[in-house]
N, C-alpha and C positions, 0 to 999 in steps of 0.2 A: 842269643846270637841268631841270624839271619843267613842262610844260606848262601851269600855271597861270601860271606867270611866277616860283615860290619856286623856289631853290636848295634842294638836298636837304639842307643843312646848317642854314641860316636857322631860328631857331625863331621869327621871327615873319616873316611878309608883310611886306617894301618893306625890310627892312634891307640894308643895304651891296649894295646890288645897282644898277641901273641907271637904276632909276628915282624915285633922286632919294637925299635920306637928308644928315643930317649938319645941326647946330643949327637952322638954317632950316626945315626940314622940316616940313611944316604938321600931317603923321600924328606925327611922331614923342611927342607927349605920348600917342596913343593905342598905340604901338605900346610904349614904355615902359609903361602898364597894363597890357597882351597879357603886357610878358617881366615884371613884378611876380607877374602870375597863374600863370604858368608857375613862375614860381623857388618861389612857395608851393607848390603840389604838390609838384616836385618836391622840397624842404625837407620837406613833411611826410610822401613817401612814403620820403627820408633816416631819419626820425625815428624811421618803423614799422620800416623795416627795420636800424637800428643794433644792436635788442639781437637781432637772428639772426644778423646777424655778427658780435657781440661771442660769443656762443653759437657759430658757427660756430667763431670763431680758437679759444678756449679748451677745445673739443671736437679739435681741429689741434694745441693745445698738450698736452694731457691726452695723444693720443696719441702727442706724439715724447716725450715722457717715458714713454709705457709702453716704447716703440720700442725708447728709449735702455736701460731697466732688459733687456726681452728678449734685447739684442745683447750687454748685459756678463755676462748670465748662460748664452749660448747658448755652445754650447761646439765649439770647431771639429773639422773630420776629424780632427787629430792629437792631440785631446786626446779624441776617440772610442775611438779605436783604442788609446792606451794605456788607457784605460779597459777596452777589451775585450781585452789584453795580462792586463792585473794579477786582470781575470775569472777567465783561462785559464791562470794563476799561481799563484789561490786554491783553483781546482777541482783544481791538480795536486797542490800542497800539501794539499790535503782527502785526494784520495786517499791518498797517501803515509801521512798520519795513519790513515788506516780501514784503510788496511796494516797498520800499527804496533799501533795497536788491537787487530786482529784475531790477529796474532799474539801479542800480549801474553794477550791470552782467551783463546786455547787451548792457550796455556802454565800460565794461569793454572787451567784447565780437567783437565788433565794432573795437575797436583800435588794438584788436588782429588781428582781419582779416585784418586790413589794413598792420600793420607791416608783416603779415607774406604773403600778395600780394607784399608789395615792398622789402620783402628779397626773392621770388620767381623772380619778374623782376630781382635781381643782380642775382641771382642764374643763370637766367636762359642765362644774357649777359656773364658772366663766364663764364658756361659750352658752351655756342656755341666759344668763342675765345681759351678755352683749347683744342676742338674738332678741330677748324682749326690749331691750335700747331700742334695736334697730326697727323692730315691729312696732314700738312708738314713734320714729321718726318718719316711719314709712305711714302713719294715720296722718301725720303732723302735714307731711309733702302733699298725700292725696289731697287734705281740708287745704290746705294755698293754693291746691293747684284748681281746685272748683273755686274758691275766690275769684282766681285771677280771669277763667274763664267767666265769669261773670261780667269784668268789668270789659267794658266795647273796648274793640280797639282801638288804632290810631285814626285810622281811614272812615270808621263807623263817626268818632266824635266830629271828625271834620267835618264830614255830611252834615250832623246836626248843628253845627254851629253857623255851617252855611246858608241850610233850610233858616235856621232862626232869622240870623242877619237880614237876609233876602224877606221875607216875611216882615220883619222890622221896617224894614226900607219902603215895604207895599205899607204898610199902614202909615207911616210918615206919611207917604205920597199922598194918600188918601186923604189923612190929616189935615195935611197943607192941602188941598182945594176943598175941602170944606170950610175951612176957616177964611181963606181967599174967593171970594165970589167972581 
């Protein structure tokens, strides 16, 4: 009890207490308005606050269904560890391959140099037997070409065939008045 005379539970003055209370009761039609007043509040602050706990639970519900997706997709210690098992599996496997690889390359590396040493030897018995061709055809060109300097040109034989004629022509001349007195 509370020194006014209310019980701390009473939500009105003079109910179920000592002093008095029960059909008779000359407050009770007042004290019945008092809990009417009270149940409307409290109904209407029910009312405002319905849709923050309907928001609330459904915010409650939205997160054990994130909850539940998380947990089915979380993946425990022992399914980490072969995870990181099959890692240390693939990295060994890789190397092995970049082994493989590499040895294959410098195998592959090996028969290149060799093909491209014995297509250097033909290359290189080729070009010295096209080089003696050529060093034959270049004695060949030089000897035609002192021939051809040899023979007079155009303008030179013309000269001479002029001198001739002309000389031809004085002795004719000649001729003919010796033989004509």
């Amino acid at each position: 009890m509370t020194g006014s005379g209310t019980r701390k539970f009473d939500l009105v003055q003079g109910g179920k207490g000592t002093e008095g209370g029960g059909p008779e009761d000359p407050m009770l039609e007042q004290r019945v308005g008092k809990l009417e007043e009270k149940v409307d509040r409290i109904e209407s602050i029910l009312l405002r606050l319905e849709p923050k706990i309907l928001e609330v639970l459904q915010t409650v519900t939205d997160h054990s269904r994130q909850l539940a997706r998380l947990e089915t997709n979380m993946a425990t210690k022992e399914e980490l560890h072969k995870v990181q098992v099959e890692v240390i599996e693939i990295k060994g496997d890789q190397r092995a391959a970049e082994e493989r690889l590499n040895g294959k390359i410098a195998a592959m590396d090996e028969r290149l140099n060799g093909k491209i040493g014995e297509m250097d030897g033909r290359l290189s018995g080729r070009l010295g037997a096209i080089d003696g061709r050529l060093s034959g055809i270049e004695g060949r060109i030089t000897t035609t070409e002192g021939r051809f300097n040899q023979v007079p040109t155009i303008w030179g034989m013309l000269g001479v065939i002029a001198t001739l004629l002309i000389g031809l022509a004085g002795l004719m001349f000649t001729a003919g008045k010796f033989l004509h007195p």
